[in-house]
SEBAKOL-615562 format. One record per residue (C-alpha): residue number from 1; residue in one letter; x negated, z, y negated. Coordinates in steps of 0.02 Angstrom, whole numbers. Each point is the difference from the previous one (the first is absolute). Example, Ala and Ser with C-alpha at 12.3 -4.5 7.8 and 13.67 -1.06 7.14 Angstrom:
<rs>
<r seq="1" type="a" X="-615" Z="390" Y="225"/>
<r seq="2" type="s" X="-69" Z="-33" Y="-172"/>
</rs>
This chain:
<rs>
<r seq="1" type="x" X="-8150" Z="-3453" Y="3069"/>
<r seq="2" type="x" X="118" Z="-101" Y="123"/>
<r seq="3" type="x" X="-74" Z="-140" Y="127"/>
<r seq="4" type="x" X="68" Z="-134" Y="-121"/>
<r seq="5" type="x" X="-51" Z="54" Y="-170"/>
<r seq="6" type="x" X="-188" Z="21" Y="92"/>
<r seq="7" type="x" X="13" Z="-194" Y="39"/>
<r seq="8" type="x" X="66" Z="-15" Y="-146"/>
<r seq="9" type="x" X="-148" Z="75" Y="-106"/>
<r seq="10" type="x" X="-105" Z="-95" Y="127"/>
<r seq="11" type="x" X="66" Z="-169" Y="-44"/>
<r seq="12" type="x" X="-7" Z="40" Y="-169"/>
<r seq="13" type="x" X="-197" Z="31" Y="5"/>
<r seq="14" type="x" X="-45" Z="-140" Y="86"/>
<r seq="15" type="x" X="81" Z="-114" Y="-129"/>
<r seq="16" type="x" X="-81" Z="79" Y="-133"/>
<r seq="17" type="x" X="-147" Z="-31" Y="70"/>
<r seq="18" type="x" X="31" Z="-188" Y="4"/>
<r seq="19" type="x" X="-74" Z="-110" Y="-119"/>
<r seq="20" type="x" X="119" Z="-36" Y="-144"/>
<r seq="21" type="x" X="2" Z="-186" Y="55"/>
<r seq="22" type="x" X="24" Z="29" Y="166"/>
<r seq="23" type="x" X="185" Z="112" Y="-43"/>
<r seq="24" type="x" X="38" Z="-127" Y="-105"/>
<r seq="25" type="x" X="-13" Z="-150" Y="132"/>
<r seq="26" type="x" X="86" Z="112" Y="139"/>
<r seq="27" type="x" X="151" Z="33" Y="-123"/>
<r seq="28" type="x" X="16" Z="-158" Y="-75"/>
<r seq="29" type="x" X="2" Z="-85" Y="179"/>
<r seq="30" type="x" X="123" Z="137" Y="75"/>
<r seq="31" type="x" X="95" Z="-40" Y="-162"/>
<r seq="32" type="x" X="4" Z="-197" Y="63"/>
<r seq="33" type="x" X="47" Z="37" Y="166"/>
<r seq="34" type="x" X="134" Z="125" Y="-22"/>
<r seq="35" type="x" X="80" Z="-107" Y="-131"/>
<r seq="36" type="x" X="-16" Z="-169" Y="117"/>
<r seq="37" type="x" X="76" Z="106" Y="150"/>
<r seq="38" type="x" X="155" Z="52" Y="-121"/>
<r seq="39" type="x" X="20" Z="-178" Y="-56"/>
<r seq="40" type="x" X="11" Z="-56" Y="202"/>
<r seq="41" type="x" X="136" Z="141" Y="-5"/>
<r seq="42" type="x" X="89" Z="-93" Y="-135"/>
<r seq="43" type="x" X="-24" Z="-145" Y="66"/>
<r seq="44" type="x" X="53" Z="56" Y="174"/>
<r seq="45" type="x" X="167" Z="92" Y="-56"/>
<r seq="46" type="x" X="55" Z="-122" Y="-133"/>
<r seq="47" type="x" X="106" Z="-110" Y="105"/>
<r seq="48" type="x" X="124" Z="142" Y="41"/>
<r seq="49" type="x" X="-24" Z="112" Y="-162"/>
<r seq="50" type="x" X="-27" Z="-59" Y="-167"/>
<r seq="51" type="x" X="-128" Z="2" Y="-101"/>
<r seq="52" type="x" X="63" Z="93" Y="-153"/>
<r seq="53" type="x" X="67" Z="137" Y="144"/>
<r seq="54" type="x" X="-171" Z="-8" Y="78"/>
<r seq="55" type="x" X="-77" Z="32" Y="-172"/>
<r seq="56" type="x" X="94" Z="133" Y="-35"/>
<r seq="57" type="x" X="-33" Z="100" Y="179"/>
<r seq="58" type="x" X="-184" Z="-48" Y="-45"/>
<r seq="59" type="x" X="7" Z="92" Y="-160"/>
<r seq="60" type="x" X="103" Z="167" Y="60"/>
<r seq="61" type="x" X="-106" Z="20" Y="173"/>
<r seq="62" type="x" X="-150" Z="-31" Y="-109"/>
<r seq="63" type="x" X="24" Z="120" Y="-104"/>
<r seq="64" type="x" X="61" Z="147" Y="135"/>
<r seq="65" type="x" X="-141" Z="-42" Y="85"/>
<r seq="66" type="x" X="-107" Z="66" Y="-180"/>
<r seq="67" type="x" X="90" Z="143" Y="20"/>
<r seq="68" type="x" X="-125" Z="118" Y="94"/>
<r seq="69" type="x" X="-128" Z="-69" Y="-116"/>
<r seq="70" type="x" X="119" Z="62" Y="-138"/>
<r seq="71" type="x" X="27" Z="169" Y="76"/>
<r seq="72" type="x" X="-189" Z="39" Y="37"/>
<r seq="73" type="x" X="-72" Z="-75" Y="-175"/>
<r seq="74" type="x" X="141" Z="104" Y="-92"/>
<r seq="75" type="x" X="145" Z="-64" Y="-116"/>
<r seq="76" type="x" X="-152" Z="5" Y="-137"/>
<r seq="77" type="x" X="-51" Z="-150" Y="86"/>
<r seq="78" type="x" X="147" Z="-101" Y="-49"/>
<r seq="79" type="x" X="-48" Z="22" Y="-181"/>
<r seq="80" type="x" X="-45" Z="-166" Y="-110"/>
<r seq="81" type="x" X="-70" Z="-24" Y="-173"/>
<r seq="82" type="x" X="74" Z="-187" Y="-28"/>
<r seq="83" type="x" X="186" Z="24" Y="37"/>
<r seq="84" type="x" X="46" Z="-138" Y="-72"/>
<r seq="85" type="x" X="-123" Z="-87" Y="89"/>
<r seq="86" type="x" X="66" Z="60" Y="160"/>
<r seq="87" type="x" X="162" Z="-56" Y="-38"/>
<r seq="88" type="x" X="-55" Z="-201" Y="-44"/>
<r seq="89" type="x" X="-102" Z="9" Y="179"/>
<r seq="90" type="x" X="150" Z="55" Y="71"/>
<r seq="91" type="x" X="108" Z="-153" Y="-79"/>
<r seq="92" type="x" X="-147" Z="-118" Y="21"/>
<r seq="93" type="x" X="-6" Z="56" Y="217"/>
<r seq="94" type="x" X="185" Z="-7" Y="36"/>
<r seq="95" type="x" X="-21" Z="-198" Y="-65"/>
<r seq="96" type="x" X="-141" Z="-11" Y="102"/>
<r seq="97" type="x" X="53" Z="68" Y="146"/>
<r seq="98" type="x" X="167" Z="-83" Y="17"/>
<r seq="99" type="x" X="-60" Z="-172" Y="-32"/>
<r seq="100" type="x" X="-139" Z="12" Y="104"/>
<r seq="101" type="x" X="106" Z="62" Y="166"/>
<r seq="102" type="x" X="111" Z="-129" Y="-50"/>
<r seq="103" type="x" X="-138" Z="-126" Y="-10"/>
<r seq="104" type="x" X="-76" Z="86" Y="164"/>
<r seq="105" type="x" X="157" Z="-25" Y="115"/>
<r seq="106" type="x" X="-6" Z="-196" Y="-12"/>
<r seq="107" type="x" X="-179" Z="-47" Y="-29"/>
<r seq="108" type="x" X="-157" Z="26" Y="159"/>
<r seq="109" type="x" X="-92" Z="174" Y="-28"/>
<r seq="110" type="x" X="-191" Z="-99" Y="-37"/>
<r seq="111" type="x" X="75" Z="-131" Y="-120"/>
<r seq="112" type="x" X="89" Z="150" Y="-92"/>
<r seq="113" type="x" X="-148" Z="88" Y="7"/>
<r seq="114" type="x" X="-123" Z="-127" Y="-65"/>
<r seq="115" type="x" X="141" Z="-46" Y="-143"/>
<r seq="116" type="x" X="6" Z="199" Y="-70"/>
<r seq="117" type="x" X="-188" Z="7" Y="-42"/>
<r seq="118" type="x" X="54" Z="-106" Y="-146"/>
<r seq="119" type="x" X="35" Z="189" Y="-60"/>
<r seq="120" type="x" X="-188" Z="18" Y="-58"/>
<r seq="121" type="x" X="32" Z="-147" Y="-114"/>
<r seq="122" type="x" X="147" Z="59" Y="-73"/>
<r seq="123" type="x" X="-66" Z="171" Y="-13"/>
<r seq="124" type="x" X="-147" Z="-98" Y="-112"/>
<r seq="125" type="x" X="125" Z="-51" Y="-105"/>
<r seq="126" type="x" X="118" Z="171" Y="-6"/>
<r seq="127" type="x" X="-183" Z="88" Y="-63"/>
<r seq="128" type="x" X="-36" Z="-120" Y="-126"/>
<r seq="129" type="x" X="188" Z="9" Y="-64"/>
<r seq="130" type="x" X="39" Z="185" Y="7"/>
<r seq="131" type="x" X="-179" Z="68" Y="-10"/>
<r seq="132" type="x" X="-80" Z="-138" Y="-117"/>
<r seq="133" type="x" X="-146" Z="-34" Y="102"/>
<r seq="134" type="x" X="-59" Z="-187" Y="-56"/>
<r seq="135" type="x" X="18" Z="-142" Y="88"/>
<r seq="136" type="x" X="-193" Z="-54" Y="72"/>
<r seq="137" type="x" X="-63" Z="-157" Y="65"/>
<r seq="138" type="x" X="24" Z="50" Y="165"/>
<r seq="139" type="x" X="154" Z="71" Y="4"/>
<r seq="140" type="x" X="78" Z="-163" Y="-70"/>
<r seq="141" type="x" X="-81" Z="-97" Y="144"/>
<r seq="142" type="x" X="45" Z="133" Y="126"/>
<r seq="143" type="x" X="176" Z="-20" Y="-73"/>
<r seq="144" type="x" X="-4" Z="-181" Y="-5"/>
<r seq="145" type="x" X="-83" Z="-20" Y="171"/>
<r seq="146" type="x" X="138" Z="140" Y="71"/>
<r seq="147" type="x" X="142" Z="-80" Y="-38"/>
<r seq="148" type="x" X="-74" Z="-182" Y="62"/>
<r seq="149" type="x" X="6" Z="107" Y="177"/>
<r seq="150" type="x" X="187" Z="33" Y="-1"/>
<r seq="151" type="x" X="45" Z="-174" Y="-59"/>
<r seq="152" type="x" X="-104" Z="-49" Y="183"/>
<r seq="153" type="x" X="113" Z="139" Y="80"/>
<r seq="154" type="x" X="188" Z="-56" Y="-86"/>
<r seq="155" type="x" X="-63" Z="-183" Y="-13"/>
<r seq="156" type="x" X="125" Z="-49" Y="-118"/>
<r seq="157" type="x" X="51" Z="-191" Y="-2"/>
<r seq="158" type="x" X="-51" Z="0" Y="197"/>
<r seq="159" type="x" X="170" Z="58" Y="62"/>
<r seq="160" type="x" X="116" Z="159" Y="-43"/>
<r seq="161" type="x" X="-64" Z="156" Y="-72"/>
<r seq="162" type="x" X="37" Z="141" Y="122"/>
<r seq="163" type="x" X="107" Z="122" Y="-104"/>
<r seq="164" type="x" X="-86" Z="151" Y="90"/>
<r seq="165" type="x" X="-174" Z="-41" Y="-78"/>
<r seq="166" type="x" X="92" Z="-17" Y="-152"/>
<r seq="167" type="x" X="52" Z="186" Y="29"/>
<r seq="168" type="x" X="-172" Z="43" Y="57"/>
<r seq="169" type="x" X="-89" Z="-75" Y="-150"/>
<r seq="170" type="x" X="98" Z="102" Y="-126"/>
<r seq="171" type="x" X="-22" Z="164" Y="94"/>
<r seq="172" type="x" X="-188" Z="-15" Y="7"/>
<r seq="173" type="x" X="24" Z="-44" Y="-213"/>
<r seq="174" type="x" X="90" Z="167" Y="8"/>
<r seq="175" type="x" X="-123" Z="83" Y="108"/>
<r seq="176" type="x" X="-156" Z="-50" Y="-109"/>
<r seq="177" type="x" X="92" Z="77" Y="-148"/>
<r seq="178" type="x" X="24" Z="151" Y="110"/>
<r seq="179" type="x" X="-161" Z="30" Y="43"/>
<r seq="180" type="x" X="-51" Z="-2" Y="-169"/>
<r seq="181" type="x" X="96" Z="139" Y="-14"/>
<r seq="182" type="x" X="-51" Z="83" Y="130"/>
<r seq="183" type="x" X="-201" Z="5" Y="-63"/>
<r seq="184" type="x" X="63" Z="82" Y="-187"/>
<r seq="185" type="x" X="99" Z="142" Y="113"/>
<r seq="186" type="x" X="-140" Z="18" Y="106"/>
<r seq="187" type="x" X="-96" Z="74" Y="-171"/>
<r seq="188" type="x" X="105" Z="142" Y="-13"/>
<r seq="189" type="x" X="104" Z="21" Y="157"/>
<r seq="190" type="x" X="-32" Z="40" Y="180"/>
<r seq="191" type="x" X="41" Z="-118" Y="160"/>
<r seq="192" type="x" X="134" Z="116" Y="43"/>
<r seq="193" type="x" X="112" Z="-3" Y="-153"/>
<r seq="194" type="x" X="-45" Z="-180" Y="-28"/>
<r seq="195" type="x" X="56" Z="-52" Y="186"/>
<r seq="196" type="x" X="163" Z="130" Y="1"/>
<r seq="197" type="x" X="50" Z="-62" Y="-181"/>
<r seq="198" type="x" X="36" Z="-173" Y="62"/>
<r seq="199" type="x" X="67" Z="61" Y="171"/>
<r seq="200" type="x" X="145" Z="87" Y="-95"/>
<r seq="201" type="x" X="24" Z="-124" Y="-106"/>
<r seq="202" type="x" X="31" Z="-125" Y="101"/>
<r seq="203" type="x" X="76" Z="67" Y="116"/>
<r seq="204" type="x" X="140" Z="14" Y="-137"/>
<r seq="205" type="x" X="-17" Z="-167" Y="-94"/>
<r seq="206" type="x" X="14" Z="-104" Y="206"/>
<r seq="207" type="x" X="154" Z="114" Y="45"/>
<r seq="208" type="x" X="136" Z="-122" Y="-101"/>
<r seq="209" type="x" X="-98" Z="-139" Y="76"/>
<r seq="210" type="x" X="18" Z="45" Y="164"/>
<r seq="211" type="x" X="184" Z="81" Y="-25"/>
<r seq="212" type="x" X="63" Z="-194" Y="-18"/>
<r seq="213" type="x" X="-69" Z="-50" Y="177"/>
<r seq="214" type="x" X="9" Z="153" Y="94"/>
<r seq="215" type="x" X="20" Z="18" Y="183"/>
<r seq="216" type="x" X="-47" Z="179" Y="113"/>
<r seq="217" type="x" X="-166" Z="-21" Y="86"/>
<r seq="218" type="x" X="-15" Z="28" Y="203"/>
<r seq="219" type="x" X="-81" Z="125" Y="64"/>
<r seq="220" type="x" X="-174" Z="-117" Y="25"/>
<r seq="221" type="x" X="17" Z="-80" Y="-166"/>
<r seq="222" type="x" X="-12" Z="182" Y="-66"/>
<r seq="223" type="x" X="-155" Z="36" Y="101"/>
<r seq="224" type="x" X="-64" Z="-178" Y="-91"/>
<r seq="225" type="x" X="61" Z="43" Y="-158"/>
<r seq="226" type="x" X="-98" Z="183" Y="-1"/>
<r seq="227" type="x" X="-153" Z="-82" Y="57"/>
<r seq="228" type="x" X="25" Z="-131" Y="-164"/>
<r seq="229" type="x" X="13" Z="153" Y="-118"/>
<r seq="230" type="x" X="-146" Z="71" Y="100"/>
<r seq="231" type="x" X="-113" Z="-152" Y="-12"/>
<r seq="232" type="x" X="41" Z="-29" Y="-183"/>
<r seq="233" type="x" X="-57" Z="191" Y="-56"/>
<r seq="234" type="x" X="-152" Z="-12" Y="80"/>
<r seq="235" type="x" X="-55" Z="-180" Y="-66"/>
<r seq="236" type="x" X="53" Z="68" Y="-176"/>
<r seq="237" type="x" X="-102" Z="131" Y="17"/>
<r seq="238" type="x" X="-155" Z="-71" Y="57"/>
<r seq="239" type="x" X="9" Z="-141" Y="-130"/>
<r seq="240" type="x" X="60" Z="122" Y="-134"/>
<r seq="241" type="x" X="-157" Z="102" Y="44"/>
<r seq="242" type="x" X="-106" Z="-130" Y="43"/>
<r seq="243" type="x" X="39" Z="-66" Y="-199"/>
<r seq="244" type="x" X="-49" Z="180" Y="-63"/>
<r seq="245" type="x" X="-167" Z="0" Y="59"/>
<r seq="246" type="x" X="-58" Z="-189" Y="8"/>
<r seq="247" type="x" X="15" Z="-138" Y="-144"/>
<r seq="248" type="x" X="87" Z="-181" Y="71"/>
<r seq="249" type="x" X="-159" Z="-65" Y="5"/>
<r seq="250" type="x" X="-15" Z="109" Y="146"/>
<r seq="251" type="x" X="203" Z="14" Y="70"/>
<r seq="252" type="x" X="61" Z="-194" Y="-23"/>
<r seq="253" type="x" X="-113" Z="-82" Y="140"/>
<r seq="254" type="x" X="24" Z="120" Y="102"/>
<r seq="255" type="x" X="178" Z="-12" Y="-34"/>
<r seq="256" type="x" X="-36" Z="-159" Y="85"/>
<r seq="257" type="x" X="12" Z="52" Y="167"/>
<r seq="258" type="x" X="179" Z="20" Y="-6"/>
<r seq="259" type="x" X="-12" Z="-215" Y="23"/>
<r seq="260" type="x" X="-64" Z="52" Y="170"/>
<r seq="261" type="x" X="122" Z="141" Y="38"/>
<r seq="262" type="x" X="143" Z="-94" Y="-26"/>
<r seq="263" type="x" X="-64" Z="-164" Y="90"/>
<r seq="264" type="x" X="-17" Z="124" Y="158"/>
<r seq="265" type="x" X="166" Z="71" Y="-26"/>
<r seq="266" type="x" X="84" Z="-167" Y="-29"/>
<r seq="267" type="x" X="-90" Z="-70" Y="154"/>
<r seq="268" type="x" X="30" Z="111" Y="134"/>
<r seq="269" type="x" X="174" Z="61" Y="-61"/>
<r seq="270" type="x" X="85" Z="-157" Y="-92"/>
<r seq="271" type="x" X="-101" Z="-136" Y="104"/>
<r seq="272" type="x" X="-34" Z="-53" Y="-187"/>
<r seq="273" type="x" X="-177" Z="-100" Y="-50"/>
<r seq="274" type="x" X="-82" Z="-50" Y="-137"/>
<r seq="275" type="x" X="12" Z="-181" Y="-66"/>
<r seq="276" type="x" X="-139" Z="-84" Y="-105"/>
<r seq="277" type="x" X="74" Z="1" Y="-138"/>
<r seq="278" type="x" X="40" Z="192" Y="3"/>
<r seq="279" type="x" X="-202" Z="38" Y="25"/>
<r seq="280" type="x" X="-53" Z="-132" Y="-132"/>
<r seq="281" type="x" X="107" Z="74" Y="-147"/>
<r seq="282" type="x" X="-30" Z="184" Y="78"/>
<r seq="283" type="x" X="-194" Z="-39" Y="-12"/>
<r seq="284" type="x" X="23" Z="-61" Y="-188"/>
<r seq="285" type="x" X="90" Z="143" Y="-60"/>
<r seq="286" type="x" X="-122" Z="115" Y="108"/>
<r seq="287" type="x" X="-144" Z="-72" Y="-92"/>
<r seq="288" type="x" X="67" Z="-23" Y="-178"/>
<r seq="289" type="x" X="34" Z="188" Y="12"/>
<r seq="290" type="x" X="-154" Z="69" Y="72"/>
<r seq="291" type="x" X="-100" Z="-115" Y="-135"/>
<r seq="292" type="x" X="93" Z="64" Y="-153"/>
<r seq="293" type="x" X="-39" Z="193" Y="64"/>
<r seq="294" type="x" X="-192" Z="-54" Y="25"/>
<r seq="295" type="x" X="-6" Z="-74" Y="-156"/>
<r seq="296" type="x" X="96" Z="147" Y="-74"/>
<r seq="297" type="x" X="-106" Z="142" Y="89"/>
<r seq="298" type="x" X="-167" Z="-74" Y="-39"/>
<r seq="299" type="x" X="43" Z="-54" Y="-182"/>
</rs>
């Protein structure tokens, strides 16, 4: 046994030691911070590359970067008993994705950020439609109260509506569909297959996208755009394990820290800060979702 797979094994027993909770709070916030340090990439590069280009080079370095995962796990791990269910992720992402670096590249990082946990509410609502779980008490408040919050973030009647949030609102609607998704795969399939599945997919569903607005990298942008691949595996990951062994009652306010990740990011990088407004509507949504999963878990 090499020097590497002995730290390897080491690694491996010391996080199997860990308390379930405790590997599910390190993933879940490695998840938030690896996924707020791509978005600061996107942000970053988006002035000289566009987005749908950008979400394509996510998608292809993503998934080369699940390669050795692939190799070492065997092509058996690639194997999925919902095909089909696969496939409607896969459709459901690409809209996700491409709105939402759309959405990214003219809207601040935190006010993005706060705007996307609307995805727990629209998840709500994907579960009750597709898996006929009935609408409670709470979860028409929490709905009700949720979508109060992003009227305080657009603020309709009080000036334009910023097209990007626009963008941003749908692809956390998409988003909360997809995650849906992701918790019936997670029953039969393994982190692996479920993460290279949508890698492959889209990188083939951006590629037209980013065809229409393409221009060749330089040699630093393709340093920035490996490390967004790079960033975006291992938040997938994390979360997509992080799902399999925790219930949202457990994930979403965690989740929560990505609010914080991204204010840092947007702070020191983009000189960006958050207004009044953006904390008031992110603290409604915040709370209308944590109280529907409290009511949820305990009832």
């Amino acid at each position: 046994m090499t020097a590497l797979q002995q730290g390897y094994q080491i690694g491996a027993d010391l996080w199997e030691r860990l308390p379930s909770t405790a590997r599910v709070a390190i993933l879940v916030i490695t998840a938030a911070g690896a996924l707020s340090a791509m978005h600061a990439v996107v942000r970053y590069l988006s002035p000289s590359i566009h987005p749908f280009e950008l979400a394509f080079f996510r998608s292809l370095f993503g998934f080369i970067v699940i390669v050795p995962l692939l190799l070492r796990s065997g092509v058996e791990s690639l194997r999925t008993h919902q095909p089909r269910l696969q496939m409607l992720r896969g459709l459901i992402s690409i809209s996700a994705m491409l709105s939402w670096f759309y959405g990214l590249s003219m809207v601040p990082l935190a006010e993005a950020t706060a705007l996307s946990f609307t995805n727990a509410i629209f998840g709500s609502l994907a579960a009750m439609i597709f898996l006929r779980e009935r609408m409670t008490i709470a979860r028409g408040m929490a709905v009700v109260f949720g979508f109060v919050g992003v009227l305080v973030l657009l603020r309709p009647g009080f000036g334009d509506i910023d097209i990007g949030l626009l963008w941003v609102l749908f692809s956390a609607m998409c988003w909360g569909c997809s995650v849906v998704i992701v918790k019936q795969l997670g029953r039969t399939d393994s982190a692996v297959s479920i993460v290279a599945w949508v890698g492959m997919q889209l990188s083939v569903l951006s590629l037209p996208f980013a065809l229409t607005v393409w221009i060749w990298p330089t040699v630093q942008e393709w340093l920035w755009l490996l490390s967004l691949g790079s960033l975006a595996t291992l938040g997938h990951l994390c979360m997509v394990q992080g799902l399999k062994l925790a219930d949202a009652m457990t994930i979403f306010p965690l989740d929560f820290t990505r609010l914080i990740w991204a204010s840092l990011f947007g702070f020191f990088i983009f000189s960006e800060s958050l207004d009044l407004w953006t904390v008031v509507g992110a603290g409604i949504i915040v709370v209308s979702g944590t109280f529907m999963l409290y009511r949820e878990a305990r009832s």
